[in-house]
N, C-alpha and C positions, 0 to 999 in steps of 0.2 A: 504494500500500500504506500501511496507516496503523497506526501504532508507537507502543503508548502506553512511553514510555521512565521507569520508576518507581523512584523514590528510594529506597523501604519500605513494606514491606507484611508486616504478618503477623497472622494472625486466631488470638485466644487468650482463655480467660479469666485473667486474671490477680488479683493481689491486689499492692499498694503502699500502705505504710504509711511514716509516719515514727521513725525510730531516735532516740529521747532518750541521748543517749550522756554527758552529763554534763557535758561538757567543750565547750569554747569553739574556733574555728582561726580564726588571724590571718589568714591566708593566702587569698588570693580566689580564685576558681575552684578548690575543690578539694572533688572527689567520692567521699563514703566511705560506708557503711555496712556490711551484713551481709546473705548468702542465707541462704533460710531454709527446708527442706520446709513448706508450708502443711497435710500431712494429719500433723504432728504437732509441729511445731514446733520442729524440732531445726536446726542449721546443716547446710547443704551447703556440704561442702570444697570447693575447686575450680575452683569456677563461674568461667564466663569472661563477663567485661562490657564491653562497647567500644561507643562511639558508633560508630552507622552509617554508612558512606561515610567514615568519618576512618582516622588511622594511629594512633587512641591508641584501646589497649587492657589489659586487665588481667585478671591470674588471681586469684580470692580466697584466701586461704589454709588455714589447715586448720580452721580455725574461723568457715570462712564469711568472712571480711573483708576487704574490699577498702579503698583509699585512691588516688584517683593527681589529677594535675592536668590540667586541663582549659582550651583554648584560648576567648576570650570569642565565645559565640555560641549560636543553638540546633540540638539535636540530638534524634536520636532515640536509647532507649540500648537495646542486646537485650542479657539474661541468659540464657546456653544454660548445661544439662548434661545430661548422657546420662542418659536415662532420666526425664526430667521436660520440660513444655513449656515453650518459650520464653517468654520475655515481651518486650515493651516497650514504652515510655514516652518521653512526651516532655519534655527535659531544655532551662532555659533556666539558663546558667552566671551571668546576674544574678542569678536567683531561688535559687541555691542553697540548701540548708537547714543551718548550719552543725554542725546537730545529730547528720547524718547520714541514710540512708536503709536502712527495714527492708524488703527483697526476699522474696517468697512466693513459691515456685516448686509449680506442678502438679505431682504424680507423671501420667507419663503412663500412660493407661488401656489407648492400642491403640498397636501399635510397627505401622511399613511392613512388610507382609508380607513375604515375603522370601524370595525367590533367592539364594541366597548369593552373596556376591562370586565365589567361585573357578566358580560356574560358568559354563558356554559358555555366550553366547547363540547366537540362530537369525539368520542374514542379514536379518531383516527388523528386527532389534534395532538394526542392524549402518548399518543402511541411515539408520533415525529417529534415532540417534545423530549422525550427520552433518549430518541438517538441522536438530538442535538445537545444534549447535556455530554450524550457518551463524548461526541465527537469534538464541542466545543470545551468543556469543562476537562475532559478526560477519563482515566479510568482509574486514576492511582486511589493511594492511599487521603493524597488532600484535596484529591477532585469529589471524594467519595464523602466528605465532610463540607464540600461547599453548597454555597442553597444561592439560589436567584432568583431576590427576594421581590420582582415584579416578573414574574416569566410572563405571566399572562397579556404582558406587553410586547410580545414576541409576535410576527407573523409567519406563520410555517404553512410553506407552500407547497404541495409534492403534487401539484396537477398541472402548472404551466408548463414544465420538463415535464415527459414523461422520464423516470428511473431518475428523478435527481430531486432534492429534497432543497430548495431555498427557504433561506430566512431574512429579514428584516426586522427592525424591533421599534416600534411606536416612539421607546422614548429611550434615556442612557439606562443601559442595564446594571441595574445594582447587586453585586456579587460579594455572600458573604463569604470569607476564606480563615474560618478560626483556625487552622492548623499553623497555617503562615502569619494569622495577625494580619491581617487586610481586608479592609470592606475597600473593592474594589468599584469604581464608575465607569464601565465600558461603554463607548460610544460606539456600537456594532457598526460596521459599516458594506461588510459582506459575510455571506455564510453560504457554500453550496456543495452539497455529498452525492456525487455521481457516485449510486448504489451499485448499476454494472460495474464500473471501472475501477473502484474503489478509491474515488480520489476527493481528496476533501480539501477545500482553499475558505479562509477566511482572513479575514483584516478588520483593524479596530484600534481605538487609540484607548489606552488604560489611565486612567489616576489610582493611583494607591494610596490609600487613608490609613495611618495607624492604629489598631483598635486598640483603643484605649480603655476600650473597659474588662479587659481578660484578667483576671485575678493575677495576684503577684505568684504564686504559684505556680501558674501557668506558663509563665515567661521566658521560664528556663526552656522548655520544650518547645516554645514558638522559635526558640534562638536555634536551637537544634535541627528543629526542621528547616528551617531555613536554610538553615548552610547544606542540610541533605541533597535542598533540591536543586543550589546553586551551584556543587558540586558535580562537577562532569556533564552540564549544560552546553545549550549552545553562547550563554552570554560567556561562563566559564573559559570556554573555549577563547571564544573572540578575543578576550582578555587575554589569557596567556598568549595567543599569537603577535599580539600585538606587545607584547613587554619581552617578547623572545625566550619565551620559559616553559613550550610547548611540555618537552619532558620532564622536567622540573615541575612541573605542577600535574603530572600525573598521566596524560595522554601519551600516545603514539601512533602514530601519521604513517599512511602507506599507501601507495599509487593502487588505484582500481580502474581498469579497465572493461566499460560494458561493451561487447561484442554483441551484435545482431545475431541469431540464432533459429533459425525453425517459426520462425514468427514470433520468437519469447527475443531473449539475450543470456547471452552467457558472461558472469563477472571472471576477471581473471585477476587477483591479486598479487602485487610484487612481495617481494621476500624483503628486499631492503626497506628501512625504517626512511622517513624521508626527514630533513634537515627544515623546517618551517621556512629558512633566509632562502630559500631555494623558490620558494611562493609569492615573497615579501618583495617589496620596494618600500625601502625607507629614505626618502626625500629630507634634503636638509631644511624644509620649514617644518619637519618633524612629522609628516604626512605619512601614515604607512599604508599602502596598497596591496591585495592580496590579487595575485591573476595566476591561472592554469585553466589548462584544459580536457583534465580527466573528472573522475570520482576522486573524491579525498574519502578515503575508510580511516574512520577514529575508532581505537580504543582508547575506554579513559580503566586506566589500571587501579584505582584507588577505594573501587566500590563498585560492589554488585548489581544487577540487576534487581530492581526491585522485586518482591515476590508477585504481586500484581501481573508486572508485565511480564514475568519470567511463566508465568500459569497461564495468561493469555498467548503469548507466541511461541513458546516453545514446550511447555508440556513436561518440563522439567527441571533437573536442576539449577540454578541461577549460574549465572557468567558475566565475566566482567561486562560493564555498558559498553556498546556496538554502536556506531553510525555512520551513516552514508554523506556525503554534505558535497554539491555540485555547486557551480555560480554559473546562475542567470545570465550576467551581464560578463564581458571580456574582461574587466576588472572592476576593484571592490571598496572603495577607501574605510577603513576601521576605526572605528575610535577605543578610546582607554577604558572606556566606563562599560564594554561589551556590544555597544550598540556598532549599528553599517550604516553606510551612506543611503543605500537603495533599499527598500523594503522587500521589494522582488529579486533583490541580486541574490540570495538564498535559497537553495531547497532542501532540504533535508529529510534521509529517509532513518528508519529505526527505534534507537531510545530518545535520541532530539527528536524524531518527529510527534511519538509517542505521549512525552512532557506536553502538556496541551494550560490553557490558562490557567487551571488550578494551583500549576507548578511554577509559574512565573514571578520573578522576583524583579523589583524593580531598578533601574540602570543607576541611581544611584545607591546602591545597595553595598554595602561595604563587608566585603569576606572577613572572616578570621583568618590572619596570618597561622600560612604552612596550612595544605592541603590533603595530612593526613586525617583520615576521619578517627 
């Protein structure tokens, strides 16, 4: 089965201008301007703005305006409010613009039709609800703990496709994840499971909330899990590649080759271990670029297969984690914090594809030094 697992994605017309605000800010990393209706110019209150996959986020005020600080790295940034479309952009906290930023927001034109929440669905609503849980939430151990706490604001479609299951969602999906310590705001922005094919793509831009109300108790275990799931990840991953520490933090890399076959393909795997700089370009403004053009097959050596997925795909004993990871695009720019330039430059097949939102941890998410579990 093959899982493109996507950063962000949201298709919009937007407008982005710069806010001359007059004034000067000492202060580095710090992201301010003002929302704005585009069809007349006036401030929208309210607006909520947060960097994608992070925990830092912000409500503007009553005059449109926002201000908060931002950790050194790139992001993506989406501005929601009800009744206008999304937007977003991409955000590099060196490049900031000290002046501020002027935000246009869409009025939207068509709202999601609409069933009302309060009504029943029919068993077959009932039924594609469940395999959008499997497929979107996941099947682990923290997917199996998370709840989506408006599902009912989901639209699940399996009759415009025949054999493929879409989703859309009324409004931002709000996901509890007590294992991780996240109530998650997902902005869904695609969902679709070709049942023939086995192939499932979605995209969506995440805020991460800290919950705050998990007993002290509890904490030591949310911390725990955490590092479980950020261990031997695809952010995990990005990371070490980009700091040069592929083997040193637990993986090892090896050329895959799919060959065309009988109408299937055949994988042919190299023996030799591959050197990460062999992938990389590292530019002297500090840029590192990852380009090839095979399969990259990862082991991460450090920790098993979940038992979850070791009972679902293999039927036996656990083994270290396994993955497939190809790019999209002819090259890849990385950043420090785990995230990529391209949302699409990725595809991964395995236990990265596997890991589904439940297990997501956010880009600025800080590991524990030394990646023995």
């Amino acid at each position: 089965m093959k899982t493109r697992q996507i950063q962000t994605l949201i298709k919009t017309v937007f407008f982005l201008s710069f806010l001359f605000l007059g004034s000067s800010v000492f202060g580095q990393h710090v992201f301010k301007g003002s929302v704005v209706d585009a069809s007349r110019n006036e401030p929208i209150p309210y607006a909520t703005i947060f960097l994608t996959n992070t925990t830092f986020g912000i409500t503007a005020d009553e005059e449109g305006k926002f201000s908060m600080e931002i950790p050194k790295g790139n992001y993506d940034v989406i501005v929601r409010m009800l009744g206008f479309e999304s937007l977003t952009f991409a955000l590099n906290s060196a490049e900031l613009k000290p002046q501020g930023y002027k935000v246009m927001l869409l009025p939207l034109e068509d709202e999601l039709d609409l069933i009302e929440v309060e009504e029943e669905r029919d068993p077959a609503w009932y039924r594609n609800l469940e395999i959008f849980k499997m497929y979107f939430l996941g099947s682990s151990k923290n997917a199996k703990k998370s709840i989506i706490q408006n599902e009912k604001d989901l639209r699940l479609d399996d009759q415009s496709q025949p054999g493929v299951l879409n989703v859309k969602a009324a409004d931002v999906l709000k996901i509890k994840n007590p294992n991780l310590g996240y109530q998650l705001e997902y902005v869904l922005t695609d969902f679709s499971f070709d049942r023939r094919r086995g192939y499932i793509f979605y995209g969506g831009n995440p805020l991460f909330i800290q919950d705050t109300s998990a007993q002290k108790g509890k904490l030591k275990n949310i911390e725990n899990n955490r590092e479980e799931a950020y261990r031997g990840s695809l952010q995990h991953f990005i990371r070490a590649l980009y700091r040069g520490k592929v083997a040193e933090e637990g993986f090892e890399i090896r050329r895959l080759d799919r060959i065309p076959k009988d109408g299937g393909f055949l994988d042919q795997l190299t023996s030799q271990r591959l050197d990460e700089e062999s992938l990389l370009t590292r530019g002297e403004d500090g840029k590192v670029t990852i380009s090839y053009d095979f399969h990259l097959h990862i082991l991460y050596k450090l920790e098993k297969e979940s038992s979850e997925y070791a009972g679902i795909m293999n039927g036996k004993k656990a083994i270290n984690q396994t993955s497939i990871m190809k790019l999209e695009v002819d090259s890849l720019e990385l950043y420090e914090n785990g995230g990529y330039a391209n949302p699409f430059g990725i595809m991964v097949e395995g236990y990265m594809a596997w890991e589904r939102v439940a297990d997501l941890l956010p880009l600025d998410y800080k590991e524990k030094s030394g990646q023995k579990p």
